[in-house]
N, C-alpha and C positions, 0 to 999 in steps of 0.2 A: 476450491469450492466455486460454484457455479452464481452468473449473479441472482436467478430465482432462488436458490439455497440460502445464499446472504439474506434475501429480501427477504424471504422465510422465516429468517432467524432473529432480524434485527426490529421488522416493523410492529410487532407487537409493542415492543419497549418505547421505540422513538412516537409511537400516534396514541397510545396508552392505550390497544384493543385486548380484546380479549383472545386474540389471536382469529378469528371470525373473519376479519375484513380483507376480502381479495382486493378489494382496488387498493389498500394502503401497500400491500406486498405490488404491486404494478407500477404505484408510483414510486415507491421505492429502489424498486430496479431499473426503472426510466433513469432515475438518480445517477445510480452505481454507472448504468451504459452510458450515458452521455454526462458524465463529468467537464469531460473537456471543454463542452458547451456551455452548460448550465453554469462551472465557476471560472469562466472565463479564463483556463489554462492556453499561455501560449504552444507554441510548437517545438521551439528551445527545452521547456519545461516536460514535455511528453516526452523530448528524446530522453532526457537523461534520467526518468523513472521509467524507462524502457532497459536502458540502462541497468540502474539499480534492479532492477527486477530479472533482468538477465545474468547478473551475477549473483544476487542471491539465491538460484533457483539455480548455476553453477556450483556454488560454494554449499548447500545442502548436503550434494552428495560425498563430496569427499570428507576421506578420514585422516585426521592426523592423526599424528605418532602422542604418545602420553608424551615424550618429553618436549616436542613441538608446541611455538605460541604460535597464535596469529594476531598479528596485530597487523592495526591499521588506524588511518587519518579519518576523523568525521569533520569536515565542516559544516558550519550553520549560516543557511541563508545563501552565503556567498564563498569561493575560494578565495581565500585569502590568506597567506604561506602563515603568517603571524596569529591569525585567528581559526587554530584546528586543538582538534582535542584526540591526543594519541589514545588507541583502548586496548588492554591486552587483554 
């Protein structure tokens, strides 16, 4: 989805309009485009929700087999071998 779409969708809720208000959808997709700015995201941190987003948007398309798991590692915050959380 598109970030005017987003903006569309979300700034009635987040400014409490009636849905009426174009400058609240404008600032609101200012939002969405320059994150990286606005909540002061380093450049470490863009790669690896470049990342993540790159393989989620891999991992969609494929099918596994009904007897197939997928499992994999989450960590939080930070890697660290001792603090992940296996998910199947």
């Amino acid at each position: 989805m598109c970030t005017k779409n987003l903006s569309l969708l979300f700034a009635p809720s987040l400014f409490q309009t009636d849905g009426q208000g174009e400058q609240e959808v404008r600032v609101l997709e200012d939002l969405i485009n320059h994150y990286v700015s606005v909540f002061d995201i380093d450049d470490d941190q863009v790669t690896q929700m470049d990342l993540e987003n790159s393989l989620i948007m891999t991992w969609k398309d494929v099918q596994l087999s009904q007897a197939g798991d997928l499992i994999m590692e989450v960590y939080v915050e930070t890697k660290i071998t001792d603090c992940c959380i296996t998910l199947r």
